[in-house]
C-alpha positions in Angstrom: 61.4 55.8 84.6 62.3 55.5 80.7 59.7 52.4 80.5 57.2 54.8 81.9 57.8 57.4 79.6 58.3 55.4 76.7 54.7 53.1 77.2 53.2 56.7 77.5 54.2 57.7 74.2 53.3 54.3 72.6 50.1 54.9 74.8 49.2 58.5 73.1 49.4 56.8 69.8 47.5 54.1 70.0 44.7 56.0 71.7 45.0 58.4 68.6 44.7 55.0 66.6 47.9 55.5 64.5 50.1 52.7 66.6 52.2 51.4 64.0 52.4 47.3 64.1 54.4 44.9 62.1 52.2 42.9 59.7 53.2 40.0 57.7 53.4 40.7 54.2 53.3 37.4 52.6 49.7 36.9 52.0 47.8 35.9 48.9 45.5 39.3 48.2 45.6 40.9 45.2 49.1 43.7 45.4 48.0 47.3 45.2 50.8 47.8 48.4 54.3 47.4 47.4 56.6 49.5 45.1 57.2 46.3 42.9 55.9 48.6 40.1 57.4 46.6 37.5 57.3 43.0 39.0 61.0 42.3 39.0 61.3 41.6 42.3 58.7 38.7 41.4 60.3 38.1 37.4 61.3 34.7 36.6 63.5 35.6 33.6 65.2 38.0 35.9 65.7 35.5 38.6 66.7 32.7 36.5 69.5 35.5 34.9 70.4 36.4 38.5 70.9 32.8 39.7 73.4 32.0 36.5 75.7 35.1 37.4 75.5 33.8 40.9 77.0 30.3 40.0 79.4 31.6 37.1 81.0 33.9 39.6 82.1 31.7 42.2 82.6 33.9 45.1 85.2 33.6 47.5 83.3 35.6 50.2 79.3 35.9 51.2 80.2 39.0 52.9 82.7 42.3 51.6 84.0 42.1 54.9 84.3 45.5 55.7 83.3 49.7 54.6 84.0 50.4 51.2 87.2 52.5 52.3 88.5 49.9 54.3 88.4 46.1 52.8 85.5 46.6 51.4 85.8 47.7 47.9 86.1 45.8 44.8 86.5 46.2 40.9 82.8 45.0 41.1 81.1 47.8 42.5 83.2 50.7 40.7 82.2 48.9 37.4 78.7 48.9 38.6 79.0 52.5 39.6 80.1 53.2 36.2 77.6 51.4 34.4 74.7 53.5 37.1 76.4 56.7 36.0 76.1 56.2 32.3 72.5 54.9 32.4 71.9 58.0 34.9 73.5 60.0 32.7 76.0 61.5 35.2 79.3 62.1 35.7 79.7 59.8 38.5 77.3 57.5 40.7 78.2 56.6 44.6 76.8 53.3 46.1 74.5 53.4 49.4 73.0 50.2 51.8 69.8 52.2 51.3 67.7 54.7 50.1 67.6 56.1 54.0 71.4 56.2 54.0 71.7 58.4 50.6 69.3 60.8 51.8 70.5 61.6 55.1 74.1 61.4 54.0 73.6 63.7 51.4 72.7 67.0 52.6 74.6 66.2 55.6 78.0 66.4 53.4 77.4 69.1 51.3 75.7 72.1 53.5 77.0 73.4 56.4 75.9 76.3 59.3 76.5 79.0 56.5 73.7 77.5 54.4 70.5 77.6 53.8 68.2 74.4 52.2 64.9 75.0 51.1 62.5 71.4 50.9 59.4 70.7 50.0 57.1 70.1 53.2 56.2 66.8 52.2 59.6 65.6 51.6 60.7 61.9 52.9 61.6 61.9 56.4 65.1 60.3 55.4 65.6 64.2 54.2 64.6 65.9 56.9 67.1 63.6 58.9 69.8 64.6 56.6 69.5 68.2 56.8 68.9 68.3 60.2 72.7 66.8 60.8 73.9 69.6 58.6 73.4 72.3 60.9 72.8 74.5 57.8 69.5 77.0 58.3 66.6 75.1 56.7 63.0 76.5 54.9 60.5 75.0 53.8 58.0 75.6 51.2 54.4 74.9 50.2 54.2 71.3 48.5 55.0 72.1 44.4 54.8 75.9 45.0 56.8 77.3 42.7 55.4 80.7 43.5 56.3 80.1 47.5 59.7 78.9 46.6 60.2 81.6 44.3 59.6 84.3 47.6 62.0 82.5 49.9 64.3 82.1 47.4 63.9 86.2 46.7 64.2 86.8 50.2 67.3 84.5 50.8 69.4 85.6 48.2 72.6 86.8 49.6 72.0 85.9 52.9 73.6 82.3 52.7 77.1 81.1 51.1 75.3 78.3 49.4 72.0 78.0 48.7 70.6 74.0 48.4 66.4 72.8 47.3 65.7 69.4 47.9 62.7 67.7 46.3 61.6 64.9 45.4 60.2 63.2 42.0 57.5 61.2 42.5 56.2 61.9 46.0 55.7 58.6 48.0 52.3 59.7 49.9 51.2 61.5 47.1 52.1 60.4 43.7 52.5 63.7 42.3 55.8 65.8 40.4 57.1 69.2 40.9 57.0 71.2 38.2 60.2 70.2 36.0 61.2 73.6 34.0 59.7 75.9 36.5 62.2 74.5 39.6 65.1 74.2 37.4 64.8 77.6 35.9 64.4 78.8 39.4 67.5 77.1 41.0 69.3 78.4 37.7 68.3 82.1 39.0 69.4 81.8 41.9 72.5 79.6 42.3 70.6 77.4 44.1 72.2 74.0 44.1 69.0 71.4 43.1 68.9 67.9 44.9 66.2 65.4 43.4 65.5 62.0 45.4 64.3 60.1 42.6 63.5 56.9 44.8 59.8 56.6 43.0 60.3 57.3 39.3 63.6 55.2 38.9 62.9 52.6 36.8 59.7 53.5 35.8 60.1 56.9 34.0 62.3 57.8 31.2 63.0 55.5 27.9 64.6 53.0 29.6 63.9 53.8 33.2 66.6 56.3 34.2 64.4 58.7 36.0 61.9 61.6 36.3 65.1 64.1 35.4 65.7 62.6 32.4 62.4 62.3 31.0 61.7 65.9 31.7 65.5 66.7 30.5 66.5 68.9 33.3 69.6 66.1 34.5 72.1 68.3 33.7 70.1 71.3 36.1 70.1 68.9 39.5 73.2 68.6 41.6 72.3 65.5 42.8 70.3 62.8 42.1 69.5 60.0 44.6 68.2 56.6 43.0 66.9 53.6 44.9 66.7 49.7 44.2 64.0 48.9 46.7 61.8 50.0 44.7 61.3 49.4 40.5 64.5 47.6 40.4 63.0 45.1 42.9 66.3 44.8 44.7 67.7 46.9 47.7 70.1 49.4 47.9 70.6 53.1 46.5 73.4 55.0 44.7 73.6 59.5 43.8 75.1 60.7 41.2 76.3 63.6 40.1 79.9 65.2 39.5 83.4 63.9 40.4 83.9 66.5 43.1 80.1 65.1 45.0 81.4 62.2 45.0 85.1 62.7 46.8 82.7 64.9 49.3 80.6 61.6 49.6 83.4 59.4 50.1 85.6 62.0 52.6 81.9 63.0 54.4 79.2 61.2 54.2 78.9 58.9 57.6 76.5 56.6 56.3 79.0 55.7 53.6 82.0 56.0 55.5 81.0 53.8 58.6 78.8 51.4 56.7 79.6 47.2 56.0 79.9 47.4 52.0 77.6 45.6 49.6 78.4 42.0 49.3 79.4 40.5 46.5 76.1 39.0 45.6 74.1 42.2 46.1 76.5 44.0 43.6 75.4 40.5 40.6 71.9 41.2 41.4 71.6 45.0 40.9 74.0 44.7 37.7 71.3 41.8 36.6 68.5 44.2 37.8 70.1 46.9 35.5 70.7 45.4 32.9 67.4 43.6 32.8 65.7 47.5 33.4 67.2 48.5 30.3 65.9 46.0 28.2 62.9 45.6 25.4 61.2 43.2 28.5 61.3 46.0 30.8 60.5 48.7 28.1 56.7 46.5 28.0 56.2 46.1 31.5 56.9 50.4 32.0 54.1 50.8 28.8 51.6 48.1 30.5 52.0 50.0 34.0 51.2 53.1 32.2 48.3 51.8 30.6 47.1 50.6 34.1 47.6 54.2 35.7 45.6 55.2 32.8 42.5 52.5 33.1 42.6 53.3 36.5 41.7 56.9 36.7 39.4 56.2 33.5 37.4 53.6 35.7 37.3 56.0 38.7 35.7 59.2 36.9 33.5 56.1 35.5 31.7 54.9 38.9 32.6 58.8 40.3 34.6 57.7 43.7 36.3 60.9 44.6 40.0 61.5 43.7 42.3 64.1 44.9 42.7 65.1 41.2 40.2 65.5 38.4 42.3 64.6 35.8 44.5 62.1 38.0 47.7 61.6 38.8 50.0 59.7 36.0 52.1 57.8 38.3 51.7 54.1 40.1 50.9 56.0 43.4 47.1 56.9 43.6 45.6 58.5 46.8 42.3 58.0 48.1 41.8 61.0 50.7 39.5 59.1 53.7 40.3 62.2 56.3 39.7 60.4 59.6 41.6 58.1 61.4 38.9 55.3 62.1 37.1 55.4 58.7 40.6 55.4 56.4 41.4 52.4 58.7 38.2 50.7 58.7 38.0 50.8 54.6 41.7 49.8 54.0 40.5 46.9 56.6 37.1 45.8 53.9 39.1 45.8 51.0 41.3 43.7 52.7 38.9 40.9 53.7 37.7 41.2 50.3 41.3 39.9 49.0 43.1 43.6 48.6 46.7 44.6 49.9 46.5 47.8 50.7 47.3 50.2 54.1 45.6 53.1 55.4 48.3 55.6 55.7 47.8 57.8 59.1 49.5 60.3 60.3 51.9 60.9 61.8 53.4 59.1 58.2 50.7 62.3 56.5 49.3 65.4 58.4 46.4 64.8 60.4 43.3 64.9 58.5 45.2 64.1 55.2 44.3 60.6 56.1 44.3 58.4 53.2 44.4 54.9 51.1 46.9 54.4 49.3 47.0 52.1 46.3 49.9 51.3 44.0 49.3 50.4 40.5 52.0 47.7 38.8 52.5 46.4 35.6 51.5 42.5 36.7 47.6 44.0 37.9 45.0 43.3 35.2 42.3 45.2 34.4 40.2 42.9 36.4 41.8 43.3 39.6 41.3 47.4 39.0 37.7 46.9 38.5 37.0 44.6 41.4 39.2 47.1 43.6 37.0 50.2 42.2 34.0 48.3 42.8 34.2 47.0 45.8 36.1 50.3 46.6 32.7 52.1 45.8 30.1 49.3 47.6 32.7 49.7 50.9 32.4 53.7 51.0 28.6 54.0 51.0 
C-alpha cells in the first residue's frame, strides 16, 4: 500500500520531468553551480591555515559527544560565538548544524498561535518549515512588494500580539534584495518584529563580508539575522544573532538546537579559520574580483542581447536565465554541460511552474574567459 502510493508520487513527477536525482558533483567543468562565491572552500592559504590549527590543538575528542546543553558545549564555541556576534555586529550569535536548522528553529521559538508572520512568497522552504511549527497565523506577500506588505501590514495591525516579517537577503532562485530602508521603515511602523536569513550575502556583502544588513545599515532594525557557512565561508554550519533575550529563547526553545549532536571540535577551528580568513585584505580582493565578474557579466549579456530577467541586471553572484518550460530549461542546462559548464536547470517544484530557469552563479576564481565562452555558447545553444 505505502510503496504504491509512494512510486505514484515519484511517478507524477518524473512524468512532469522534474524527478530530482543525485548527480555527482566532482567533475572537471567549468563552476557556474556552487555557492563557493569566494573560493574558500577551494583556498589553499586557507587550508594550509586550517590544517596548522588542526595539529596545534591536539584534540582529545573527533566528536563533542553530545547537544550543546548536555556535554556538548565548550569554551570553543562560546568564543567563536563571540567573535560571530562582533563581526555581525550583534549582541549575541547562537550556533546551528545548518542553515535548515536556523531557519526552521527560528520562527518556531519566537511566534506562537497569537501571532501573525508575514514572508515573502519566494522565501526558502527551510522558512516555510519553521513557521509552519509555530502555529502562529501566517501571510504572505508579493515577492519585494513593499506596497503589498504595507496593506497586510495595515490590515493586521491590532489583530495579532506580535507581529513577525521574514525575508530574505539575497534570494537563492532569484538573486535579487528587498528593498533595505523601505522594509525596515515599515516594520518600524508597525512593531513588526524583522527576521532576515542572510544565507546568500554573508561573506560576500559588507566591508568585510558581514552581510546584506550591514552594508545597507539597517542591523540594528532586524530582530534576527540568520548567517550560513555553507555558503561564502566555504564551510558548513549556521549561527543567528541578535539580542541576549533571542538567544535564551533559542537555547530554552529551539528543537533543532536543543536535540541536536553539537559541532565537533574541528568544525568549530575551521569556521574560526574561515572567519578570520573572511575578514582579511585576501578576502577583501576576492569580494572586489567577484563583483567585477557580476559586473562583466551582465555587460557581456546586454552585448550579444540573450534575454535577462532584468535590464540593468542583478548585482549579486546569482544570475537567472528564465527558459519557461520544463524540457527546454532542461535540455539547454544539458548543452552547456557537454560543452564543459556546471550548471542545473532549476524546475519547479524548487520555482513556480513556468518560472523555469538556469541558474548560473558567478565566483571570484571564474575569469573573464569562462563568462564569454558560457555567454557564447549560451547564445549558439538557444537559437
Amino acid at each position: 500500500m505505502l510503496e504504491d502510493r509512494l512510486y505514484k508520487r515519484l511517478e507524477q513527477r518524473a512524468l512532469k520531468g522534474n524527478l530530482r536525482r543525485l548527480q555527482n558533483a566532482e567533475t572537471q567543468r567549468v563552476d557556474f553551480l556552487s555557492n563557493d562565491y569566494l573560493g574558500l572552500a577551494q583556498n589553499q592559504n586557507l587550508h594550509k591555515k586550517i590544517l596548522q590549527s588542526l595539529q596545534q590543538a591536539n584534540l582529545p575528542l573527533w566528536g563533542s559527544t553530545g547537544s550543546r546543553l548536555l556535554s556538548g558545549n565548550t569554551a570553543a564555541a562560546e568564543q567563536l560565538e563571540y567573535q560571530l556576534a562582533d563581526y555581525f555586529k550583534a549582541e549575541t550569535a547562537l550556533l546551528f548544524n545548518s542553515g535548515f536548522a536556523a531557519n526552521a528553529a527560528l520562527p518556531a521559538a519566537v511566534a506562537t498561535r497569537k501571532d501573525v508572520i508575514f514572508y515573502d512568497e519566494l522565501v526558502h522552504a527551510s522558512i516555510k518549515t519553521g513557521f509552519r511549527m509555530s502555529f502562529a497565523q501566517t501571510q504572505m506577500f508579493k515577492h519585494n512588494d513593499m506596497n503589498d506588505l504595507a496593506k497586510k501590514l495595515k490590515r493586521w495591525h491590532g489583530r495579532a500580539e506580535c507581529i513577525f516579517v521574514m525575508t530574505e537577503s539575497i534570494f537563492s532562485m532569484d538573486g535579487d534584495s528587498p528593498f533595505a530602508y523601505e522594509l525596515a521603515e515599515l516594520c518600524k511602523e508597525y512593531n513588526a518584529y524583522l527576521i532576515i536569513d542572510e544565507a546568500h550575502s554573508t561573506g560576500v556583502y559588507g566591508e568585510y563580508g558581514e552581510g546584506w544588513c550591514v552594508e545597507e545599515q539597517i542591523e540594528q532594525a532586524v530582530f534576527a539575522r540568520v548567517h550560513t557557512f555553507g555558503k561564502a565561508f566555504g564551510s558548513q554550519g549556521a549561527c543567528i544573532v541578535g539580542n541576549n533575550i533571542l538567544k535564551l529563547t533559542l537555547i530554552n526553545f529551539a528543537l533543532e538546537f536543543i536535540y541536536s549532536t553539537a559541532m565537533p571540535a574541528q568544525n568549530l577551528i575551521v569556521l574560526s579559520e574561515s572567519l578570520d580568513y573572511i575578514k582579511s585584505e585576501e578576502a577583501k580582493y576576492e569580494r572586489n574580483k567577484l563583483f567585477e565578474n557580476i559586473s562583466y557579466f551582465n555587460k557581456k549579456l546586454n552585448t550579444l542581447k540573450i534575454r535577462n530577467r532584468n535590464k540593468e541586471g542583478i548585482n549579486s553572484p546569482i544570475q537567472i536565465l528564465p527558459i519557461p518550460d520544463v524540457e527546454a530549461c532542461k535540455s539547454l542546462a544539458e548543452q552547456l554541460q557537454r560543452k564543459g559548464f556546471e550548471v542545473r536547470a532549476i524546475l519547479s517544484p524548487t520555482v513556480p511552474k513556468g518560472k523555469e530557469r538556469i541558474r548560473i552563479c558567478l565566483h571570484s576564481f571564474n575569469t573573464q574567459d569562462d563568462i564569454d565562452k558560457l555567454l557564447q555558447t549560451l547564445k549558439e545553444a538557444m537559437k
